[in-house]
C-alpha atoms as one frame of an Amber mdcrd trajectory, in Angstrom:
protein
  19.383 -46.878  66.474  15.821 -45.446  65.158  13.162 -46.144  67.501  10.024
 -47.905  65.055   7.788 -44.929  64.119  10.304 -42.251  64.400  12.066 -40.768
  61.629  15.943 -41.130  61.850  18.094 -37.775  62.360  19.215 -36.279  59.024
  22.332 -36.409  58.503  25.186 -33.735  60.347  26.870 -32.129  57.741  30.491
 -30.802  58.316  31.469 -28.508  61.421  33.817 -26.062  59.347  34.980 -26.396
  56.526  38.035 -24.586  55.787  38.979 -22.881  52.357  42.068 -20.478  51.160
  45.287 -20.217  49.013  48.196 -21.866  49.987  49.677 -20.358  52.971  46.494
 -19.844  54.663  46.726 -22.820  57.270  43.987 -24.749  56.740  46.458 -27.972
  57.850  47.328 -25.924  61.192  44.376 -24.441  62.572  42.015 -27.446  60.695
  42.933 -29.856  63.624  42.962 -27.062  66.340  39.300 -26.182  65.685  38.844
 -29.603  65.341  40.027 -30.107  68.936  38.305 -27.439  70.386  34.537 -28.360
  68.758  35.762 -32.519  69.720  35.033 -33.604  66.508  37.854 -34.977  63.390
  39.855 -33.005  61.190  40.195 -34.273  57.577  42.554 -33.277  54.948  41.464
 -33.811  51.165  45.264 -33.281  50.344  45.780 -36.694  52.334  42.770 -38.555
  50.981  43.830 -38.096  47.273  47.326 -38.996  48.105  45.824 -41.993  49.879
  43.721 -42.896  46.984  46.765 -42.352  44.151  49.386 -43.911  46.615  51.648
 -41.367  45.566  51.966 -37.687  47.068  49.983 -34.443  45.141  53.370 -33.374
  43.675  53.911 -36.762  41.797  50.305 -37.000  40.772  50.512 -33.349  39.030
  53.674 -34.608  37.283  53.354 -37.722  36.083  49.417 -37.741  35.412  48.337
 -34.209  35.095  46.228 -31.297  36.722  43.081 -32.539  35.153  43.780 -36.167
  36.919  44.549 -34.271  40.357  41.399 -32.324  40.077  39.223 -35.384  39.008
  40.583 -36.837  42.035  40.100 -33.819  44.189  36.519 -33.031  43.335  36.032
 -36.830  44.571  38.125 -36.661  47.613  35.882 -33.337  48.524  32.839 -34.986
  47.931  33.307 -37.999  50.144  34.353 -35.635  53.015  31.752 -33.703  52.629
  28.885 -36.501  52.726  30.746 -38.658  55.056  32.150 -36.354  57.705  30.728
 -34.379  60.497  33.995 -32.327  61.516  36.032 -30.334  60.051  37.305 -30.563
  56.617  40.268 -28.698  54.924  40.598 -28.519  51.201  43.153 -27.513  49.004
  43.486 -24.156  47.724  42.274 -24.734  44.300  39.687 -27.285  44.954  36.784
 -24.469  44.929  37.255 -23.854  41.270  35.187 -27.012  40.350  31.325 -26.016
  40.001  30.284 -28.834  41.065  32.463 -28.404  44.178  30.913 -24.776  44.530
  27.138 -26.280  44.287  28.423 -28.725  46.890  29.349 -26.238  49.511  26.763
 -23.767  48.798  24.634 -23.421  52.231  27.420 -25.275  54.070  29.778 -24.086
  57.334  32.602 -22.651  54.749  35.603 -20.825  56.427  37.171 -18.451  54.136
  41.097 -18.010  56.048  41.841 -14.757  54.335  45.017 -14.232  53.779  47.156
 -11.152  51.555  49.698 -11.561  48.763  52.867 -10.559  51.382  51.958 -12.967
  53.977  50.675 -15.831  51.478  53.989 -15.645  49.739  56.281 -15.800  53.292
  54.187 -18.902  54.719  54.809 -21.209  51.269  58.156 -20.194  50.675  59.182
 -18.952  46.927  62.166 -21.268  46.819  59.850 -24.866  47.030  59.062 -26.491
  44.238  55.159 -26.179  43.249  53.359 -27.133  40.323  51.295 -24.755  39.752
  54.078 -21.817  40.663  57.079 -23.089  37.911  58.362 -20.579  35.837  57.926
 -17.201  38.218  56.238 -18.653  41.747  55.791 -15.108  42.741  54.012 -13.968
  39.518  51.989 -17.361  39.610  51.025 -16.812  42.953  50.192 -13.634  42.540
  47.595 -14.886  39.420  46.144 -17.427  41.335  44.823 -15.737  44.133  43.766
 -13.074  41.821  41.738 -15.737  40.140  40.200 -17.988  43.714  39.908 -14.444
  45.765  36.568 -13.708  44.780  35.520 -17.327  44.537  36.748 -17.922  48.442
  34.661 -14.538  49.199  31.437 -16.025  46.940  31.526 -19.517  49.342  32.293
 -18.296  52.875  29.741 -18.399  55.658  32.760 -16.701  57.304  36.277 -14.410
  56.719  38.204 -15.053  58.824  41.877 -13.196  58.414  45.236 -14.930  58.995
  47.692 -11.711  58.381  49.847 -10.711  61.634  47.309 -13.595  63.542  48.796
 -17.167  65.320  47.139 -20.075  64.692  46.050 -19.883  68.094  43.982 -16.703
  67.793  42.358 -17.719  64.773  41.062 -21.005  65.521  39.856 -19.162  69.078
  38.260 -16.585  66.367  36.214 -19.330  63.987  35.505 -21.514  67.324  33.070
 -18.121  68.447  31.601 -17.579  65.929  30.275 -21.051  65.124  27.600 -22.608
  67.432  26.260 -25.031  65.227  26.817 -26.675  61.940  23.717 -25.903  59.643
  21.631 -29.008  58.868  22.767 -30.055  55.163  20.561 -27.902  52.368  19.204
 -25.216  55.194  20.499 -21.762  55.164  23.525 -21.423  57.403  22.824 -18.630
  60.081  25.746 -15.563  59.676  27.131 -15.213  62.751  28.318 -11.846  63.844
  31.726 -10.847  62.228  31.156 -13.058  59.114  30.357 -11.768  55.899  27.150
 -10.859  54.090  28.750 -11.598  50.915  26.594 -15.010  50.014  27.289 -18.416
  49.845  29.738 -18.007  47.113  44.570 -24.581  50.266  46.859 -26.171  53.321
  49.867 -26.964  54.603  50.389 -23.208  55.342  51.738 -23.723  58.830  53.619
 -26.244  60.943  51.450 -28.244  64.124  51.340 -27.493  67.011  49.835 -23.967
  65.922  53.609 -22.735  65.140  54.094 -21.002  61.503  55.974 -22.903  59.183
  56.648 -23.614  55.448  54.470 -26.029  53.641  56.213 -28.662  51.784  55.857
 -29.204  48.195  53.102 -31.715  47.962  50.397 -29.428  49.214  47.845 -28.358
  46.884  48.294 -25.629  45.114
């Protein structure tokens, strides 16, 4: 409640939110940093599918990419005005502009992870959308095309290679003290990168590595 003749708090803004290809674990370690800051863990994957009442998969198939990604850039929006936790997004979802103007100044967690380890973690033998025809060639050209996107948007790196889910979320959780007022300039903690202000099913719960099943995001 707003006492009379003082101004009300300005909004939050997201604790972390976390970016990457598929295979980085943004579904795995998104609720364990969640747990640790006690705040709530949301997954735009799980809002579209909410929204379409039909998982990503089916949406990509039966209505399109450009449908998914209207959807997407919607679902990311919301989360991002409405929620003062953590967010996870799907791996592509940072290819919007609008999306990139959105997160510019914000808490963005870049989980960095390599070619090798990216293409273990999804598994080459699930059915993706955006991987038909030759998943590891596809693969291969999509993080060649979001790499230096996820590096333009994250506050901080943090990398996933060799790492349990454990150690990373430990990793993110010290070097984030607070989440920048929406529109301020985020403070760099130490180990993040001075690179500017400019996804995932990856892993199983229970911060246990695991395959991510079809419907994620590519």
């Amino acid at each position: 409640m707003t006492v009379p003749g003082q101004a009300a708090a300005a909004p939050r803004g997201p604790a972390a939110i976390l970016i990457g290809p598929p295979g980085a674990g943004k579904s795995t370690v998104g609720p364990l940093l969640a747990a640790r800051l006690g705040v709530g863990f949301v997954d735009t994957d799980d809002r579209i599918e909410a929204a379409a009442g039909k998982p990503v998969g089916d949406i990509f198939v039966e209505d399109g990419e450009p449908a998914f990604r209207a959807l997407e850039r919607e679902a990311v929006a919301q989360a991002v005005a409405a929620h003062d936790g953590v967010i996870g997004l799907g791996g592509g979802a940072v290819l919007d502009p609008g999306t990139q103007q959105l997160l510019a100044g914000l808490p963005v967690v870049y989980l960095a992870t390599g070619f090798a380890t990216a293409a273990k973690r999804v598994g080459m033998d699930v059915p993706r959308p955006l991987l038909l025809g030759n998943p590891r060639a596809r693969l291969k050209a999509l993080l060649g095309q979001r790499l230096p996107v996820y590096e333009k948007l994250a506050w901080i790196t943090v990398p996933t290679d060799g790492r349990d889910p454990d150690e990373i979320t430990a990793d993110i959780e010290a070097q984030i003290t607070r989440p920048p007022q929406r529109g301020g300039q985020p403070r760099r903690p130490a180990g993040g990168r001075e690179g500017g202000g400019g996804g995932g099913r990856g892993m199983a719960r229970g911060g246990v590595w695991g395959g991510r099943p079809p419907e994620e995001t590519p």
